[in-house]
C-alpha positions as CSV (number, residue, x, y, z in Angstrom):
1,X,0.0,0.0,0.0
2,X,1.2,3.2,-0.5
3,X,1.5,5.9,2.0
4,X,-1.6,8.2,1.2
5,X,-3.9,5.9,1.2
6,X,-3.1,4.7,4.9
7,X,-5.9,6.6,6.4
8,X,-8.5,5.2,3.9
9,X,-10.4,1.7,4.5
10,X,-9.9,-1.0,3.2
11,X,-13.0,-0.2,1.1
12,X,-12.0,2.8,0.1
13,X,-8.2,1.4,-0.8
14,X,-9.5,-1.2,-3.2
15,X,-11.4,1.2,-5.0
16,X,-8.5,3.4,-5.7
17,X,-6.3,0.3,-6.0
18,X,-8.8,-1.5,-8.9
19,X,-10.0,2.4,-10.4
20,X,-6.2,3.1,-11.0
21,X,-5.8,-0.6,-12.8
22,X,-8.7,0.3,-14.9
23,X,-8.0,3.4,-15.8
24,X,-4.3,2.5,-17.1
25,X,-5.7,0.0,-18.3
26,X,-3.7,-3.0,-16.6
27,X,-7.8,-3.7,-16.3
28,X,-8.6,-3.6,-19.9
29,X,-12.8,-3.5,-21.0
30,X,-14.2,-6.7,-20.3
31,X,-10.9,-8.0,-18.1
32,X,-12.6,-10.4,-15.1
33,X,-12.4,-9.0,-11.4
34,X,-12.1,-12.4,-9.4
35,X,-12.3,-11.1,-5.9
36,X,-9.9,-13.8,-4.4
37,X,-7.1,-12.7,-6.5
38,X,-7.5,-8.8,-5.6
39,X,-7.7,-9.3,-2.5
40,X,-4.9,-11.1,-2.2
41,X,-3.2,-8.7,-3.9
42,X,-4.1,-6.2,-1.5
43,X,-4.0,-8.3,1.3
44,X,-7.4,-8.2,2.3
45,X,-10.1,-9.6,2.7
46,X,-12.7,-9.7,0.0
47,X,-15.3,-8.2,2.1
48,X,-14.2,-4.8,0.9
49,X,-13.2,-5.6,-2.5
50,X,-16.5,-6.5,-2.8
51,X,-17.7,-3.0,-1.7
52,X,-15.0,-1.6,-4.1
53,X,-16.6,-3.3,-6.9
54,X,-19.9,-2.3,-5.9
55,X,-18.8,1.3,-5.9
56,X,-17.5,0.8,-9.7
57,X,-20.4,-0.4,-10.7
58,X,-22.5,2.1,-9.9
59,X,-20.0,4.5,-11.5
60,X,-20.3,2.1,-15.0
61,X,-16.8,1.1,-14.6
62,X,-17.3,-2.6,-14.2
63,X,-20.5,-4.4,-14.9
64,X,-21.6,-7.8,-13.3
65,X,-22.7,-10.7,-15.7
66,X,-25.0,-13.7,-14.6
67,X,-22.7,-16.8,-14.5
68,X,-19.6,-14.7,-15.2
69,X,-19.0,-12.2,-12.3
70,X,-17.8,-9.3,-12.6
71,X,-15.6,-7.3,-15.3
72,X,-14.5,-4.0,-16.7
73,X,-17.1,-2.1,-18.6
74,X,-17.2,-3.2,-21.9
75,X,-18.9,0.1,-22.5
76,X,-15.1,1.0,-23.9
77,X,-14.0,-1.5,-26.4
78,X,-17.0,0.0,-28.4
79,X,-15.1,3.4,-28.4
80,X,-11.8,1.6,-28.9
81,X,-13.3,-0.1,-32.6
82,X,-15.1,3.3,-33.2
83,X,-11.7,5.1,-32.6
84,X,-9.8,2.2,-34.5
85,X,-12.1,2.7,-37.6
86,X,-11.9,6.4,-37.6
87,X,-8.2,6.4,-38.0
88,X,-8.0,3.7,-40.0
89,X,-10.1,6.2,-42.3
90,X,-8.3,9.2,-41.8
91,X,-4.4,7.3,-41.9
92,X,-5.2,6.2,-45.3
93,X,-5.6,9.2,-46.7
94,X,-3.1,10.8,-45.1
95,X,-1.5,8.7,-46.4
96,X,-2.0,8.7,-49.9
97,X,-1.7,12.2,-49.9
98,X,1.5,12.0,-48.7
99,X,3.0,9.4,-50.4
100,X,3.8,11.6,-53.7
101,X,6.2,13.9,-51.5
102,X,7.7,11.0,-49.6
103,X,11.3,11.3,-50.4
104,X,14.0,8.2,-50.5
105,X,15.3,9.4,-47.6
106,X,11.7,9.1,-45.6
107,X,11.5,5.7,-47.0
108,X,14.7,4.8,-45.9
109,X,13.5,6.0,-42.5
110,X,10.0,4.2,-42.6
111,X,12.4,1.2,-43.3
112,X,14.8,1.4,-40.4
113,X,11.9,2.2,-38.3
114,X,10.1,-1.7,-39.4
115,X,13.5,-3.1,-38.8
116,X,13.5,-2.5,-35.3
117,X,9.9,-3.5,-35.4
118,X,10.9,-6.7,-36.7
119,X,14.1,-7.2,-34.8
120,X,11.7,-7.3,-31.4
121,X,9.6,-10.1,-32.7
122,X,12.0,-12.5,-31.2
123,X,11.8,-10.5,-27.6
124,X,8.5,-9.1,-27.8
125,X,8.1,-5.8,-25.8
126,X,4.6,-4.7,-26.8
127,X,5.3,-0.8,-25.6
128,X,7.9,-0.6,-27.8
129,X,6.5,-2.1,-30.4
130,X,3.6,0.4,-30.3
131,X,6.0,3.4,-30.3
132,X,7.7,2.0,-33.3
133,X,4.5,1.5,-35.2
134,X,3.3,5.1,-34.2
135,X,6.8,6.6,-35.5
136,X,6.4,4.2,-38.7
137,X,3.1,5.3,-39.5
138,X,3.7,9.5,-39.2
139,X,6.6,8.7,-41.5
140,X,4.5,7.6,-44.3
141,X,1.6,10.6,-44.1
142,X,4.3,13.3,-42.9
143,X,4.0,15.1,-45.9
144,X,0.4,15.2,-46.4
145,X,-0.9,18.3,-47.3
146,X,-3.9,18.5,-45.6
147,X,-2.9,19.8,-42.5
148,X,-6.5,19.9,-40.8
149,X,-6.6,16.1,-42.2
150,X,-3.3,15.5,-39.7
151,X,-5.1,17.2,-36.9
152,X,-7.7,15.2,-36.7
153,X,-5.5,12.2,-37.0
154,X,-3.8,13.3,-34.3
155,X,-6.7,14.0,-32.4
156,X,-7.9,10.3,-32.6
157,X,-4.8,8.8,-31.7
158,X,-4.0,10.2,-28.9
159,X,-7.7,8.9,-27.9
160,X,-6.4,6.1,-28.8
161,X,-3.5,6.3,-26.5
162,X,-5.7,5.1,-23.5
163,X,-7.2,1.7,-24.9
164,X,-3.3,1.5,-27.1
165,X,-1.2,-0.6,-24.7
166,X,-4.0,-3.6,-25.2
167,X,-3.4,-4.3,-28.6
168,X,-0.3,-5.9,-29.6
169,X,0.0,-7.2,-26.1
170,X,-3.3,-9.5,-26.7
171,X,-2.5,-10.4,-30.7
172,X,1.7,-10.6,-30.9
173,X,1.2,-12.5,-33.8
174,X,-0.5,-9.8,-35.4
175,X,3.0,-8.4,-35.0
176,X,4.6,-10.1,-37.2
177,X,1.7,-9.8,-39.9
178,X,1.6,-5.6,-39.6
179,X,5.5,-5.6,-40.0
180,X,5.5,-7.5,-43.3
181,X,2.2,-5.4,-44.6
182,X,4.6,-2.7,-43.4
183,X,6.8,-3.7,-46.0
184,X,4.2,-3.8,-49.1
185,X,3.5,-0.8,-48.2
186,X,6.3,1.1,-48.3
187,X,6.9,-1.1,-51.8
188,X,3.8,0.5,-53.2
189,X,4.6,4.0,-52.2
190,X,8.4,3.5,-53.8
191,X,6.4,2.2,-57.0
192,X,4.4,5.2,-57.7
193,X,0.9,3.2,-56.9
194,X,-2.1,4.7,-57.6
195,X,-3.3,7.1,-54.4
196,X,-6.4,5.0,-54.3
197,X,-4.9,2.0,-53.6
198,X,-2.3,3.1,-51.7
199,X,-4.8,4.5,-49.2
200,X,-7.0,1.3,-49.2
201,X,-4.1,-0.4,-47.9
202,X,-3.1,1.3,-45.2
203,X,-6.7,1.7,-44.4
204,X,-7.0,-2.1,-44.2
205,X,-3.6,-2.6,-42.5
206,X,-5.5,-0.6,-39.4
207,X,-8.7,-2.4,-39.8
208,X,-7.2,-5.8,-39.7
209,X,-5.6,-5.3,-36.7
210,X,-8.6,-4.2,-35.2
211,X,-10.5,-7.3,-36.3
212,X,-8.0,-9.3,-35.2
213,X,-8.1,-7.7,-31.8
214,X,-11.8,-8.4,-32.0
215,X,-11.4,-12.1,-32.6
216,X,-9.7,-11.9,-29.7
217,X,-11.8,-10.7,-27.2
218,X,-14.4,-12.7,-28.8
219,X,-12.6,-15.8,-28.3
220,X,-11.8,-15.3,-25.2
221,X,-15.7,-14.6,-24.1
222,X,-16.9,-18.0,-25.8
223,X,-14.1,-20.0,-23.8
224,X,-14.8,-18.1,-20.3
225,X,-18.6,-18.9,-21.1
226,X,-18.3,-22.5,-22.1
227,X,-16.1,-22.6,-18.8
228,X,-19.3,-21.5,-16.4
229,X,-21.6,-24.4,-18.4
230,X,-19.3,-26.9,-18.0
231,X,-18.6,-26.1,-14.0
Protein backbone atom coordinates (compact mmCIF):
# COMPACT_ATOMS: atom_id res chain seq x y z
CA UNK A 1 0.00 0.00 0.00
CA UNK A 2 1.23 3.24 -0.45
CA UNK A 3 1.47 5.91 2.04
CA UNK A 4 -1.60 8.21 1.15
CA UNK A 5 -3.87 5.86 1.16
CA UNK A 6 -3.10 4.70 4.90
CA UNK A 7 -5.85 6.64 6.37
CA UNK A 8 -8.51 5.23 3.85
CA UNK A 9 -10.42 1.67 4.55
CA UNK A 10 -9.85 -1.02 3.22
CA UNK A 11 -12.99 -0.23 1.10
CA UNK A 12 -11.97 2.81 0.11
CA UNK A 13 -8.20 1.37 -0.80
CA UNK A 14 -9.50 -1.24 -3.25
CA UNK A 15 -11.40 1.19 -5.02
CA UNK A 16 -8.54 3.44 -5.73
CA UNK A 17 -6.26 0.30 -5.96
CA UNK A 18 -8.80 -1.53 -8.92
CA UNK A 19 -10.01 2.44 -10.44
CA UNK A 20 -6.17 3.07 -11.04
CA UNK A 21 -5.76 -0.55 -12.84
CA UNK A 22 -8.73 0.34 -14.94
CA UNK A 23 -8.02 3.42 -15.85
CA UNK A 24 -4.25 2.51 -17.06
CA UNK A 25 -5.70 0.00 -18.32
CA UNK A 26 -3.73 -2.98 -16.62
CA UNK A 27 -7.83 -3.73 -16.32
CA UNK A 28 -8.63 -3.60 -19.86
CA UNK A 29 -12.78 -3.48 -21.05
CA UNK A 30 -14.16 -6.71 -20.31
CA UNK A 31 -10.93 -8.03 -18.08
CA UNK A 32 -12.55 -10.39 -15.07
CA UNK A 33 -12.41 -9.05 -11.44
CA UNK A 34 -12.06 -12.36 -9.43
CA UNK A 35 -12.26 -11.08 -5.88
CA UNK A 36 -9.86 -13.82 -4.36
CA UNK A 37 -7.13 -12.72 -6.48
CA UNK A 38 -7.51 -8.85 -5.61
CA UNK A 39 -7.71 -9.28 -2.49
CA UNK A 40 -4.91 -11.07 -2.19
CA UNK A 41 -3.23 -8.70 -3.85
CA UNK A 42 -4.10 -6.23 -1.51
CA UNK A 43 -3.97 -8.33 1.27
CA UNK A 44 -7.39 -8.23 2.33
CA UNK A 45 -10.11 -9.65 2.69
CA UNK A 46 -12.74 -9.74 0.04
CA UNK A 47 -15.27 -8.19 2.09
CA UNK A 48 -14.21 -4.83 0.87
CA UNK A 49 -13.23 -5.64 -2.54
CA UNK A 50 -16.48 -6.53 -2.79
CA UNK A 51 -17.66 -2.98 -1.70
CA UNK A 52 -15.05 -1.61 -4.15
CA UNK A 53 -16.58 -3.26 -6.91
CA UNK A 54 -19.88 -2.27 -5.90
CA UNK A 55 -18.79 1.26 -5.93
CA UNK A 56 -17.52 0.83 -9.73
CA UNK A 57 -20.42 -0.39 -10.74
CA UNK A 58 -22.48 2.08 -9.91
CA UNK A 59 -20.03 4.47 -11.52
CA UNK A 60 -20.32 2.12 -14.99
CA UNK A 61 -16.75 1.10 -14.60
CA UNK A 62 -17.34 -2.59 -14.16
CA UNK A 63 -20.52 -4.44 -14.91
CA UNK A 64 -21.56 -7.77 -13.29
CA UNK A 65 -22.65 -10.68 -15.71
CA UNK A 66 -24.97 -13.67 -14.62
CA UNK A 67 -22.68 -16.79 -14.50
CA UNK A 68 -19.62 -14.74 -15.20
CA UNK A 69 -18.98 -12.16 -12.30
CA UNK A 70 -17.78 -9.31 -12.58
CA UNK A 71 -15.61 -7.28 -15.35
CA UNK A 72 -14.47 -3.99 -16.71
CA UNK A 73 -17.08 -2.10 -18.63
CA UNK A 74 -17.15 -3.21 -21.95
CA UNK A 75 -18.89 0.13 -22.53
CA UNK A 76 -15.07 1.03 -23.85
CA UNK A 77 -14.02 -1.54 -26.43
CA UNK A 78 -16.96 -0.04 -28.43
CA UNK A 79 -15.08 3.44 -28.44
CA UNK A 80 -11.84 1.56 -28.94
CA UNK A 81 -13.27 -0.07 -32.62
CA UNK A 82 -15.13 3.30 -33.24
CA UNK A 83 -11.68 5.12 -32.64
CA UNK A 84 -9.76 2.15 -34.54
CA UNK A 85 -12.09 2.74 -37.59
CA UNK A 86 -11.92 6.41 -37.64
CA UNK A 87 -8.18 6.37 -37.99
CA UNK A 88 -8.03 3.70 -39.95
CA UNK A 89 -10.08 6.21 -42.34
CA UNK A 90 -8.34 9.25 -41.81
CA UNK A 91 -4.44 7.27 -41.89
CA UNK A 92 -5.19 6.21 -45.26
CA UNK A 93 -5.63 9.17 -46.74
CA UNK A 94 -3.08 10.82 -45.14
CA UNK A 95 -1.54 8.68 -46.43
CA UNK A 96 -2.05 8.73 -49.88
CA UNK A 97 -1.74 12.21 -49.90
CA UNK A 98 1.50 11.95 -48.74
CA UNK A 99 2.95 9.35 -50.42
CA UNK A 100 3.79 11.64 -53.68
CA UNK A 101 6.24 13.85 -51.50
CA UNK A 102 7.69 11.02 -49.56
CA UNK A 103 11.25 11.30 -50.42
CA UNK A 104 13.96 8.25 -50.54
CA UNK A 105 15.28 9.36 -47.57
CA UNK A 106 11.68 9.05 -45.64
CA UNK A 107 11.50 5.73 -46.97
CA UNK A 108 14.74 4.81 -45.95
CA UNK A 109 13.52 5.95 -42.48
CA UNK A 110 10.00 4.19 -42.60
CA UNK A 111 12.42 1.18 -43.32
CA UNK A 112 14.76 1.43 -40.35
CA UNK A 113 11.87 2.19 -38.29
CA UNK A 114 10.15 -1.66 -39.40
CA UNK A 115 13.47 -3.15 -38.80
CA UNK A 116 13.47 -2.45 -35.27
CA UNK A 117 9.89 -3.47 -35.38
CA UNK A 118 10.86 -6.65 -36.67
CA UNK A 119 14.11 -7.18 -34.77
CA UNK A 120 11.68 -7.25 -31.37
CA UNK A 121 9.58 -10.13 -32.68
CA UNK A 122 11.98 -12.53 -31.20
CA UNK A 123 11.77 -10.45 -27.63
CA UNK A 124 8.49 -9.10 -27.82
CA UNK A 125 8.06 -5.85 -25.85
CA UNK A 126 4.56 -4.75 -26.80
CA UNK A 127 5.26 -0.78 -25.56
CA UNK A 128 7.90 -0.56 -27.81
CA UNK A 129 6.49 -2.10 -30.41
CA UNK A 130 3.61 0.42 -30.33
CA UNK A 131 6.01 3.44 -30.30
CA UNK A 132 7.70 1.97 -33.25
CA UNK A 133 4.49 1.49 -35.23
CA UNK A 134 3.32 5.13 -34.25
CA UNK A 135 6.78 6.62 -35.50
CA UNK A 136 6.41 4.19 -38.73
CA UNK A 137 3.07 5.27 -39.48
CA UNK A 138 3.70 9.46 -39.23
CA UNK A 139 6.62 8.69 -41.50
CA UNK A 140 4.48 7.61 -44.31
CA UNK A 141 1.65 10.58 -44.09
CA UNK A 142 4.34 13.32 -42.91
CA UNK A 143 4.00 15.06 -45.86
CA UNK A 144 0.40 15.22 -46.36
CA UNK A 145 -0.85 18.25 -47.28
CA UNK A 146 -3.94 18.54 -45.64
CA UNK A 147 -2.88 19.76 -42.46
CA UNK A 148 -6.45 19.90 -40.82
CA UNK A 149 -6.64 16.06 -42.23
CA UNK A 150 -3.28 15.45 -39.69
CA UNK A 151 -5.07 17.22 -36.85
CA UNK A 152 -7.69 15.18 -36.72
CA UNK A 153 -5.54 12.22 -36.95
CA UNK A 154 -3.75 13.29 -34.29
CA UNK A 155 -6.67 14.00 -32.37
CA UNK A 156 -7.94 10.33 -32.57
CA UNK A 157 -4.80 8.79 -31.73
CA UNK A 158 -4.00 10.25 -28.91
CA UNK A 159 -7.66 8.93 -27.94
CA UNK A 160 -6.44 6.12 -28.83
CA UNK A 161 -3.54 6.34 -26.54
CA UNK A 162 -5.74 5.10 -23.47
CA UNK A 163 -7.24 1.67 -24.92
CA UNK A 164 -3.27 1.50 -27.11
CA UNK A 165 -1.24 -0.59 -24.75
CA UNK A 166 -4.04 -3.56 -25.19
CA UNK A 167 -3.38 -4.31 -28.60
CA UNK A 168 -0.25 -5.92 -29.57
CA UNK A 169 -0.01 -7.19 -26.14
CA UNK A 170 -3.28 -9.47 -26.68
CA UNK A 171 -2.53 -10.39 -30.72
CA UNK A 172 1.72 -10.64 -30.86
CA UNK A 173 1.21 -12.54 -33.75
CA UNK A 174 -0.49 -9.84 -35.41
CA UNK A 175 2.98 -8.43 -34.98
CA UNK A 176 4.64 -10.13 -37.20
CA UNK A 177 1.66 -9.81 -39.89
CA UNK A 178 1.59 -5.64 -39.59
CA UNK A 179 5.48 -5.62 -40.00
CA UNK A 180 5.48 -7.45 -43.28
CA UNK A 181 2.19 -5.42 -44.56
CA UNK A 182 4.56 -2.72 -43.43
CA UNK A 183 6.79 -3.66 -45.98
CA UNK A 184 4.23 -3.77 -49.08
CA UNK A 185 3.54 -0.77 -48.21
CA UNK A 186 6.29 1.12 -48.25
CA UNK A 187 6.90 -1.14 -51.76
CA UNK A 188 3.81 0.51 -53.18
CA UNK A 189 4.60 4.01 -52.18
CA UNK A 190 8.43 3.50 -53.84
CA UNK A 191 6.43 2.20 -57.05
CA UNK A 192 4.45 5.23 -57.69
CA UNK A 193 0.92 3.23 -56.89
CA UNK A 194 -2.09 4.73 -57.61
CA UNK A 195 -3.35 7.12 -54.43
CA UNK A 196 -6.41 5.05 -54.32
CA UNK A 197 -4.94 2.02 -53.62
CA UNK A 198 -2.29 3.13 -51.65
CA UNK A 199 -4.78 4.47 -49.16
CA UNK A 200 -6.98 1.32 -49.17
CA UNK A 201 -4.09 -0.36 -47.87
CA UNK A 202 -3.11 1.31 -45.20
CA UNK A 203 -6.73 1.73 -44.43
CA UNK A 204 -6.99 -2.08 -44.22
CA UNK A 205 -3.58 -2.61 -42.51
CA UNK A 206 -5.52 -0.56 -39.40
CA UNK A 207 -8.66 -2.37 -39.79
CA UNK A 208 -7.23 -5.77 -39.66
CA UNK A 209 -5.64 -5.28 -36.73
CA UNK A 210 -8.60 -4.18 -35.15
CA UNK A 211 -10.45 -7.28 -36.25
CA UNK A 212 -7.98 -9.33 -35.21
CA UNK A 213 -8.09 -7.73 -31.84
CA UNK A 214 -11.84 -8.44 -31.98
CA UNK A 215 -11.38 -12.09 -32.62
CA UNK A 216 -9.66 -11.92 -29.67
CA UNK A 217 -11.84 -10.71 -27.19
CA UNK A 218 -14.37 -12.69 -28.79
CA UNK A 219 -12.63 -15.79 -28.31
CA UNK A 220 -11.83 -15.32 -25.17
CA UNK A 221 -15.67 -14.63 -24.08
CA UNK A 222 -16.88 -18.00 -25.77
CA UNK A 223 -14.15 -20.05 -23.75
CA UNK A 224 -14.81 -18.15 -20.28
CA UNK A 225 -18.61 -18.90 -21.08
CA UNK A 226 -18.34 -22.46 -22.11
CA UNK A 227 -16.08 -22.58 -18.81
CA UNK A 228 -19.26 -21.46 -16.44
CA UNK A 229 -21.64 -24.37 -18.40
CA UNK A 230 -19.30 -26.91 -17.96
CA UNK A 231 -18.56 -26.09 -14.02
Amino acid sequence: MTTHLSNQSKAEQAYAWIREKIRTREYEPGYRLVLSTIADALQVSVVPVREAIRQLEAEGLVTYERNVGARVSTYNQAVYFETMETIAVLEGRATALSAPQLTAEDLNQARRINQQMRDLLNNFDPLEFTHLNKEFHQTLFSKCPNSRLVQLLFDEWENLEYFRVSTFRYVPHRAEQSVEEHDRLVALIEAQAEDFYIESQARNHRLTTATTYRQRLNSENHHEEQGVHND
